[in-house]
C-alpha positions as CSV (number, residue, x, y, z in Angstrom):
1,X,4.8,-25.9,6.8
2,X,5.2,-22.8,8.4
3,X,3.5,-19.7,9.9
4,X,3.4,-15.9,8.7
5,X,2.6,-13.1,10.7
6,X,3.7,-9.8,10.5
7,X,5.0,-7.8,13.7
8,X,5.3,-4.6,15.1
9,X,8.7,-4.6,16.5
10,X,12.4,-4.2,14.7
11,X,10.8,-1.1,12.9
12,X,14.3,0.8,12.2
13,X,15.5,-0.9,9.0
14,X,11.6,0.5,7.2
15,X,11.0,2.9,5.1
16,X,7.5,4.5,4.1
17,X,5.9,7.0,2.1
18,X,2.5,8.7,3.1
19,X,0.8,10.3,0.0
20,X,-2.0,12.9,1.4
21,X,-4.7,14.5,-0.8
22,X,-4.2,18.1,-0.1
23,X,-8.3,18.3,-0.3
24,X,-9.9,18.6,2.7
25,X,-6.8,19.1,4.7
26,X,-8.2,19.8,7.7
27,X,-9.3,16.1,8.0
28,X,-5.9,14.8,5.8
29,X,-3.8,16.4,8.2
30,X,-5.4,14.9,11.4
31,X,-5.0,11.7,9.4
32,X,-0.9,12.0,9.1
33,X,-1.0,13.1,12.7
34,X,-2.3,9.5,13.7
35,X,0.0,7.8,11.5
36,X,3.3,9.5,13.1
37,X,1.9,8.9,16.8
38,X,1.5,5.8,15.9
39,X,5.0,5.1,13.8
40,X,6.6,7.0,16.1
41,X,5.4,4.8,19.1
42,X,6.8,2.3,17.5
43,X,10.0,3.5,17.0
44,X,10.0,4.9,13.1
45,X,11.6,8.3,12.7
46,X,8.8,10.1,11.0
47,X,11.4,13.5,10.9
48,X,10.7,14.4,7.1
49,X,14.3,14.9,7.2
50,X,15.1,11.6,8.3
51,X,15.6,8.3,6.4
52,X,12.1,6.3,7.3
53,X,9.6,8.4,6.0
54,X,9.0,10.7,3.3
55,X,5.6,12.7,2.9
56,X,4.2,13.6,-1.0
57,X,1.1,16.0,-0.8
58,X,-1.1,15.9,-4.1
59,X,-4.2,18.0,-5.0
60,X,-6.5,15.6,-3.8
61,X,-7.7,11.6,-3.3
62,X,-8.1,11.2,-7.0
63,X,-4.2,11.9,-7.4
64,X,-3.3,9.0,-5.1
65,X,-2.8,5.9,-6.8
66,X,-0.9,7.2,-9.6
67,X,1.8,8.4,-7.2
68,X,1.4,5.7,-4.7
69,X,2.5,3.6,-7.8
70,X,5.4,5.7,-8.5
71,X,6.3,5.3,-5.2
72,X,6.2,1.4,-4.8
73,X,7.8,0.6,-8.2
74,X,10.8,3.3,-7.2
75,X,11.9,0.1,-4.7
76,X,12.6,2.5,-1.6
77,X,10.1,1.8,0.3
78,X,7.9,-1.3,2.8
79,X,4.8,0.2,2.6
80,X,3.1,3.5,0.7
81,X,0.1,4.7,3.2
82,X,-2.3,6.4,0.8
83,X,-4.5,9.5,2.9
84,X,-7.4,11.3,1.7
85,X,-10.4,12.1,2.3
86,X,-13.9,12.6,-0.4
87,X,-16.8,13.5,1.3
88,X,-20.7,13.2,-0.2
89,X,-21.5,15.9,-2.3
90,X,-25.4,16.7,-4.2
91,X,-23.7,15.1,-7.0
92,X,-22.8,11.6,-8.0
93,X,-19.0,13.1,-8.1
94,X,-18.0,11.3,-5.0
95,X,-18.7,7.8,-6.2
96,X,-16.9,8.1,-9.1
97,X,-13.5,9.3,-7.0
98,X,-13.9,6.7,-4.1
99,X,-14.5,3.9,-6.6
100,X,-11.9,5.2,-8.7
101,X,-9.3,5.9,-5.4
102,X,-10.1,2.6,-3.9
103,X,-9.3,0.8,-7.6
104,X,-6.7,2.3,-8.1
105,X,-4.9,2.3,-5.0
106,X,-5.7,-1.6,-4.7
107,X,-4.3,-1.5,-8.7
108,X,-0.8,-0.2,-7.5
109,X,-0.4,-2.9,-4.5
110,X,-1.2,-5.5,-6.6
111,X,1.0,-4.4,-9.8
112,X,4.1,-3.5,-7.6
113,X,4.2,-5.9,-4.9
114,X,4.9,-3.7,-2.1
115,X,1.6,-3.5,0.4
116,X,0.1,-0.1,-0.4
117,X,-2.5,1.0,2.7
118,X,-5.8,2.3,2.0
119,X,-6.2,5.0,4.3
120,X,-8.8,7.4,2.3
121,X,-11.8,8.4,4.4
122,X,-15.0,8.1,2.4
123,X,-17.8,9.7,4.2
124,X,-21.6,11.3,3.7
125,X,-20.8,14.1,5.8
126,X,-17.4,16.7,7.1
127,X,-19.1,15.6,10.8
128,X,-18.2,12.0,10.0
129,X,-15.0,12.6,8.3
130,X,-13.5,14.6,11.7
131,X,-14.8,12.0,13.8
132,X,-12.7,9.4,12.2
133,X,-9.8,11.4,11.8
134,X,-9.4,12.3,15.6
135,X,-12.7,13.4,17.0
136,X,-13.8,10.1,18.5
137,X,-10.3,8.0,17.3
138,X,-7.8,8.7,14.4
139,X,-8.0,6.2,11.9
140,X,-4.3,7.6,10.9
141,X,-2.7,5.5,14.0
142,X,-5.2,1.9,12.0
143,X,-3.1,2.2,8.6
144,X,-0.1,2.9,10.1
145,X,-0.5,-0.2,12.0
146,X,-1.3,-1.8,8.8
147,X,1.8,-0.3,7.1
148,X,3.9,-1.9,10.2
149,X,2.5,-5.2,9.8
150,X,2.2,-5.7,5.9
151,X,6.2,-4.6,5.6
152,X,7.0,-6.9,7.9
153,X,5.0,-9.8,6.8
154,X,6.3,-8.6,3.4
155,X,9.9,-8.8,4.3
156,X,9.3,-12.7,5.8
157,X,8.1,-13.9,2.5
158,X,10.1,-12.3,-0.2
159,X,12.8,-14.5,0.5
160,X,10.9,-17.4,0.5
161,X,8.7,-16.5,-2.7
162,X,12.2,-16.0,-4.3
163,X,14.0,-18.7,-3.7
164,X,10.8,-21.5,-4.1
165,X,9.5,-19.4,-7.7
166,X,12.2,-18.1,-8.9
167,X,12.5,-19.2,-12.6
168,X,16.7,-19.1,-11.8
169,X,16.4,-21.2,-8.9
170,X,18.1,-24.4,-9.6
171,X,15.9,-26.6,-7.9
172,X,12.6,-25.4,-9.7
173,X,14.8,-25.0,-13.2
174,X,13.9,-28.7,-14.2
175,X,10.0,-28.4,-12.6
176,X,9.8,-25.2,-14.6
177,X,11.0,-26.3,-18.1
178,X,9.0,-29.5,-17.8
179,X,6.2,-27.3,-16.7
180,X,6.4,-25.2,-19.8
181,X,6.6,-27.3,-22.2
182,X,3.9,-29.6,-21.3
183,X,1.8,-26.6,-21.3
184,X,3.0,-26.0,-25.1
185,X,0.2,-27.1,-27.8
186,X,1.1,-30.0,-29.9
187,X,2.2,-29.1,-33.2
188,X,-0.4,-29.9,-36.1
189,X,1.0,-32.8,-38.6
190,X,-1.2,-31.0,-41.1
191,X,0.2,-27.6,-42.2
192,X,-2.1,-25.8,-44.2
């Protein structure tokens, strides 16, 4: 048996993507300012002209998952970190976006394979919002942490989810045409 863990170190062969809902920039940007420090501390080249991170602004949270998913199925990148930020309104329009943000931003991860962090403030008030987002600590520098360590532990088990479940490995080929057809339903004597 063996144990998985992702690190934080040998950084330079990752690539990212933040996607950043343009809405309510002044707490988006304050979010993508935590998640350079904290790449950069730990040695990513966040440059937007470099080759470890690109940035994609969209109108707002809503617009997230649908380019996070472009993003992750495009194969360039460890990680997507999704940022955004929907604040309570008089109206039940902010729990239709968060729901719909947090589904569909957990829909892309799972559908793509590549870890895709959910870094989208959801908050009652603009107070509570700044606070997270550098006032009292930057919840930026958390999902990039998260990015680091998903793309890691990411990287240690693609090669071992290939090679035991791949349906070209030879040593599961037998296993896996047994497997199928004793899954296959006997065939009726009777044809009708």
């Amino acid at each position: 048996m063996a144990v998985f863990e992702g690190t934080f170190a040998q950084t330079e062969p990752l690539r990212f993507a933040l996607v950043i809902g343009r809405f309510n920039d002044l707490v988006t940007t304050k979010l993508v300012e935590g998640c350079q420090d904290c790449l950069n501390r730990h040695g990513v080249d966040t440059n937007p002209h470099g080759s470890q991170v690109d940035y994609v602004w969209v109108p707002g949270s809503f617009e997230v998952p649908l380019v996070a998913r472009q993003l992750a199925l495009s194969g360039k990148y460890d990680a997507i970190i999704c940022l955004g930020a929907v604040i309570k309104g008089q109206t039940p329009h902010f729990d239709y976006v968060s729901a719909e943000v947090a589904k569909g931003i957990s829909a892309a991860a799972f559908q793509t394979g590549v870890p895709v962090i959910f870094g989208v403030l959801t908050t009652d008030t603009m107070q509570q919002a700044l606070e997270r987002a550098g006032i009292k600590s930057n919840h930026g520098w958390d999902y990039a942490m998260n990015a680091l360590e998903m793309a890691s532990l990411m990287r240690q088990l693609r090669p071992n989810v290939n090679q035991q479940y791949s349906p070209n490995s030879t040593a599961n080929r037998g296993s896996l045409k047994s497997a199928s057809l004793n899954n296959l339903p006997a065939e009726s004597e009777e044809k009708a």
